[in-house]
C-alpha positions as CSV (number, residue, x, y, z in Angstrom):
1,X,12.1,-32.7,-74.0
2,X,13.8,-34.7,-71.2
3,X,15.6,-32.7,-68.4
4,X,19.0,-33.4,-69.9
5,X,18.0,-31.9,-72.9
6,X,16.3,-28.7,-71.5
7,X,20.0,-27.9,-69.5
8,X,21.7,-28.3,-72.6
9,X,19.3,-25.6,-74.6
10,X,19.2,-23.5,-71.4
11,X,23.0,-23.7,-71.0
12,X,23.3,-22.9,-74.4
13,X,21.2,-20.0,-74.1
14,X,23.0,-18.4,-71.5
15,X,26.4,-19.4,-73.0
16,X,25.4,-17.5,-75.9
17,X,24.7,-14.4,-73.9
18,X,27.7,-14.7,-72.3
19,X,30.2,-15.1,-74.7
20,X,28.0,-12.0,-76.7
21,X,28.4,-9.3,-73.8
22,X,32.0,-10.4,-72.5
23,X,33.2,-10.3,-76.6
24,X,32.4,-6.3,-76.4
25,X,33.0,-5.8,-72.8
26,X,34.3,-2.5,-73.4
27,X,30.8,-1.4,-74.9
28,X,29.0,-3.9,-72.0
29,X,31.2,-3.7,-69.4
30,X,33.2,-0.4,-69.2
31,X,31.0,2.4,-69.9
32,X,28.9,1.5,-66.5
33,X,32.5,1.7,-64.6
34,X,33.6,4.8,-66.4
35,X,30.1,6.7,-65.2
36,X,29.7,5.6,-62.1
37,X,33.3,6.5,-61.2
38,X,32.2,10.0,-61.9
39,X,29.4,9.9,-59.9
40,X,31.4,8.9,-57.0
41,X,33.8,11.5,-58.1
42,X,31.3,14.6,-58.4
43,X,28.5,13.5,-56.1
44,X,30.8,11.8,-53.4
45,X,33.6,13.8,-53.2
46,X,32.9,17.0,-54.4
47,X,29.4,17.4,-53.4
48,X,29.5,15.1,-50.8
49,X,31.8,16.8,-48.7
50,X,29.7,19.7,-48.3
51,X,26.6,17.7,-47.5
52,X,28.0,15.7,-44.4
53,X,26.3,12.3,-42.9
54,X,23.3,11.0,-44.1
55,X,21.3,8.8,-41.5
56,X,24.6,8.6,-39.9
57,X,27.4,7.3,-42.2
58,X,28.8,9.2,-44.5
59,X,27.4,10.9,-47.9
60,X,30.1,9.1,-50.2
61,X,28.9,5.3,-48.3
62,X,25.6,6.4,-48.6
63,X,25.6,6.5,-52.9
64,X,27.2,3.8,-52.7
65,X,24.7,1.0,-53.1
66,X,22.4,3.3,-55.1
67,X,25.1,3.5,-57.7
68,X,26.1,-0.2,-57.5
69,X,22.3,-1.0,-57.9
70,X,22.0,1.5,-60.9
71,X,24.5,0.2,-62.8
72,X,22.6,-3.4,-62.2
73,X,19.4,-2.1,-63.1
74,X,20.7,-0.6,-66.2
75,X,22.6,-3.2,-67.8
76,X,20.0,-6.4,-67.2
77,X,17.6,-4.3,-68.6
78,X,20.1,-3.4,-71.4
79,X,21.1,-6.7,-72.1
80,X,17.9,-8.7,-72.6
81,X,16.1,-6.0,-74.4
82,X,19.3,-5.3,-77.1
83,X,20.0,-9.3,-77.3
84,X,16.1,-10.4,-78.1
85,X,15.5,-7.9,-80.5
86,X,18.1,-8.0,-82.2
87,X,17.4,-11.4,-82.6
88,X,14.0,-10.7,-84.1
89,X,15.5,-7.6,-86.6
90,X,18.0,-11.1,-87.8
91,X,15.1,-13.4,-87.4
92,X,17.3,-15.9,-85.5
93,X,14.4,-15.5,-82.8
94,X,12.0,-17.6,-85.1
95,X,14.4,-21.0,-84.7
96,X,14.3,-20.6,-81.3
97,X,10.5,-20.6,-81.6
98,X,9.9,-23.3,-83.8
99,X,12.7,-25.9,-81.4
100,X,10.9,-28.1,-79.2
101,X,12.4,-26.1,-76.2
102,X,9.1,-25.1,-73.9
103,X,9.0,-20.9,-73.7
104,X,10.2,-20.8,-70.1
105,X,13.4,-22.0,-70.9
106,X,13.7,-19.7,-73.6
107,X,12.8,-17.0,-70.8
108,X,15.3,-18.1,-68.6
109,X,18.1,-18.4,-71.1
110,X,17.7,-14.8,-71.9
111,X,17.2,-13.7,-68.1
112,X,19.8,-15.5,-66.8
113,X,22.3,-13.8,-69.8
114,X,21.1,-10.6,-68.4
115,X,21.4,-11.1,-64.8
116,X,24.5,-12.3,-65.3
117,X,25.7,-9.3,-66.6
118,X,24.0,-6.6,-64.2
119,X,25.9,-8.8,-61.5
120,X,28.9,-8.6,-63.0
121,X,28.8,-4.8,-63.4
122,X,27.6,-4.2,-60.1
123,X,30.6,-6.1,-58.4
124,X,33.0,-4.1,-60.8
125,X,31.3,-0.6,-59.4
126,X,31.5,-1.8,-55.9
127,X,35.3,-2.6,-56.4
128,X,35.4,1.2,-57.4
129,X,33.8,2.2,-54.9
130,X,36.3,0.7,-52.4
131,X,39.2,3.3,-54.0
132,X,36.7,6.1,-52.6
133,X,35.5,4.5,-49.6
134,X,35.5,1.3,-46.8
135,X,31.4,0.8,-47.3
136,X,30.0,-2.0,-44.4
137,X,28.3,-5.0,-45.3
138,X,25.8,-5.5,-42.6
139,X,23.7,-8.2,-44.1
140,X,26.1,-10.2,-46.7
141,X,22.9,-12.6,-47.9
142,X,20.8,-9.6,-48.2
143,X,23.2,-7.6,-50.7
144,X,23.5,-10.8,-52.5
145,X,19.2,-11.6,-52.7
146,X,18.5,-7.7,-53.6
147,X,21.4,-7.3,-56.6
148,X,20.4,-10.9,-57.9
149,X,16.4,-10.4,-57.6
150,X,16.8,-6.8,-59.2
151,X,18.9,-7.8,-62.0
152,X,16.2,-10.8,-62.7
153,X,13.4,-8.3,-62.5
154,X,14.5,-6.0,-64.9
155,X,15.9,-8.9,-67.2
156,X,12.5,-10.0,-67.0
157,X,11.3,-6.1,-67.7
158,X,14.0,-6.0,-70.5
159,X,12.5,-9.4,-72.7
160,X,9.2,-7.9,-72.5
161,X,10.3,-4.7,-73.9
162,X,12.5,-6.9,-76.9
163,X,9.4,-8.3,-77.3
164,X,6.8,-5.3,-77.9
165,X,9.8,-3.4,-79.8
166,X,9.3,-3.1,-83.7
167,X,12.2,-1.0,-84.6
168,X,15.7,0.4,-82.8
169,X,13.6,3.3,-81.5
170,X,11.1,1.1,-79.5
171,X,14.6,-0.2,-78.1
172,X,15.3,3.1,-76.1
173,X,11.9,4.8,-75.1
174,X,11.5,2.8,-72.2
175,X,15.0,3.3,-70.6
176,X,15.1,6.8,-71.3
177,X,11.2,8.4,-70.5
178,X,10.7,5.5,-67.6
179,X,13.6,3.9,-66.1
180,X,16.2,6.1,-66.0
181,X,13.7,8.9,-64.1
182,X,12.8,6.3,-61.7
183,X,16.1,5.3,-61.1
184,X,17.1,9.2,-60.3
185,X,14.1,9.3,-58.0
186,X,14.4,6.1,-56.4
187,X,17.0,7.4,-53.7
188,X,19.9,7.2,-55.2
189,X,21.3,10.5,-54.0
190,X,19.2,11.2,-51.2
191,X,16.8,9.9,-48.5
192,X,13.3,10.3,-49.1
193,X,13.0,11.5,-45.4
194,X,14.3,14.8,-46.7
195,X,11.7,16.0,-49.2
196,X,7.8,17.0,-48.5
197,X,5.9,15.0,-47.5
198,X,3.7,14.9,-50.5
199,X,6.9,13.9,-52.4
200,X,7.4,11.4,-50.1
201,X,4.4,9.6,-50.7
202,X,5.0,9.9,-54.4
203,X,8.1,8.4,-54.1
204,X,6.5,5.4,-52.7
205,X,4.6,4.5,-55.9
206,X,8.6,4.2,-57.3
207,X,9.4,0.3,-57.0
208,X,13.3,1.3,-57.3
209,X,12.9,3.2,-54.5
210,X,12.0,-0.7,-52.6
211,X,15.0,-2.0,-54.3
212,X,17.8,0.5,-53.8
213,X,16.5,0.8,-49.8
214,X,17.0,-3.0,-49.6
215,X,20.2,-3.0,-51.0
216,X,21.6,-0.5,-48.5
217,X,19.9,-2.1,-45.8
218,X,22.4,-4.9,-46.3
219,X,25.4,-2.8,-46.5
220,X,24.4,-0.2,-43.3
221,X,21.1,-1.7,-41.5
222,X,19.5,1.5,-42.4
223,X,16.3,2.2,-44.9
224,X,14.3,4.8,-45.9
225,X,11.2,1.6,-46.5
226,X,10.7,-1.6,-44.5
227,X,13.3,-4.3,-45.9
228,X,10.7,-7.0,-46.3
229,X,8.5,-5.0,-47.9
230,X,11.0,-4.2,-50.4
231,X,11.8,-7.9,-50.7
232,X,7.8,-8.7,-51.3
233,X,7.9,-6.2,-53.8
234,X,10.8,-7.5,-55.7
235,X,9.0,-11.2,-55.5
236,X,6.4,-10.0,-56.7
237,X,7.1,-8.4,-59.9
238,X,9.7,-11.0,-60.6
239,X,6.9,-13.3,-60.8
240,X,4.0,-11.6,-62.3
241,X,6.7,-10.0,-65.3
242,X,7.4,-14.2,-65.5
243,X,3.9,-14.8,-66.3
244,X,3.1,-11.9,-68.6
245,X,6.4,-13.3,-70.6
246,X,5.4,-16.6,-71.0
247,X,2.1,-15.3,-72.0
248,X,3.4,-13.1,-74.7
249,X,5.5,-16.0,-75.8
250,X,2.5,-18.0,-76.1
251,X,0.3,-16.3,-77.9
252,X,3.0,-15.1,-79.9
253,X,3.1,-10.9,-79.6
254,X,5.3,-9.2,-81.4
255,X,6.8,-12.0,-82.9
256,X,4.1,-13.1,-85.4
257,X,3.4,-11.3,-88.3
């Protein structure tokens, strides 16, 4: 395929994605705003106001990014995962297969439908957020490289899951027995500074703990991990979940019977 014609199907791709979420925005879009304005709610002002500063700003600033990057992580992961296979239960997947279109632009189609969407949900809880609070941006390009790589990592985690998946169920195991516990340990609601120290070492196995750190880096200038760690890390499993894609799209898993 000439470049011209690999934007087209890449465009296309995306355009598709797109137009799918934003047509049933109020099941894409909304519920992600609606939750997270109760977290700020409870956990900012309620709880929050009990708990005082944390590393020197306040606790309702300090959720902030973790929120913004949860509602990110969820809904790239959601988007890829729920888009591919239910293109495989339709078995619209199999003419994307057989097109002359090489695998990594069906990758990126998908991913970039997915990161588009985290982004977008993540600026909509950060305009939230600015009802409850004034939050700092410290590092603009930072917040911007974090909530982009994040959402691309976890598109990326979301097509291999669409992938593997044979039925619905396989849809919602991961999300619900891996991510969303990492996510709630990843720092979210607290500094990892304040547990044992044997929990603190645990949390450093979490790779959301790197991502969520970086994020507020960029807001505050303040981390629980060192911010180019966190952005190694991020590099990293971008490109190794890139690879173990296009290998799965290669030799075919889960999509050959």
């Amino acid at each position: 395929m000439t470049l011209n014609e690999n934007y087209i199907a890449l465009s296309t791709i995306v355009r598709k994605e797109v137009v799918r979420f934003m047509r049933i925005w109020s099941q894409t879009l909304l519920p992600s705003v609606i939750t997270q304005t109760l977290y700020f709610v409870i956990f900012g002002k309620f709880i929050g106001s009990r708990i005082g500063d944390v590393g020197g700003i306040s606790y309702m600033s300090f959720i902030i990014p973790g929120l913004v990057m949860m509602a990110v992580i969820n809904n790239a992961f959601a988007n890829v995962v729920s888009s591919f296979f239910g293109s495989k239960f339709q078995r619209s997947i199999e003419e994307i297969l057989v097109s002359p279109m090489p695998n990594w632009i069906i990758i990126a189609g998908y991913v970039g439908g997915g990161t588009l969407r985290g982004v977008l949900c993540g600026i909509l809880v950060f305009l939230v957020s600015i009802f409850f609070e004034h939050p700092m941006v410290h590092n603009f390009w930072l917040v911007i490289v974090f909530v982009v790589l994040t959402s691309v990592v976890f598109s990326l985690g979301g097509l291999a899951n669409g992938i593997f998946a044979k039925k619905f169920d396989d849809v919602a195991i991961f999300p619900t027995f891996v991510l969303t516990p990492l996510t709630y340990l990843g720092g979210v609601f607290y500094s990892i500074h304040s547990l044992p120290e044997f929990w603190q070492k645990i949390s450093y196995l979490n790779p959301i703990l790197y991502m969520i750190n970086g994020f507020r880096f960029g807001f505050y200038g303040i981390s629980d991990v060192n911010v180019f760690l966190s952005l190694g890390i991020l590099i990293f499993l971008a490109g190794s979940l890139t690879v173990i894609n296009l290998r799965f799209l290669e030799k075919g898993t889960g999509l050959r019977a």
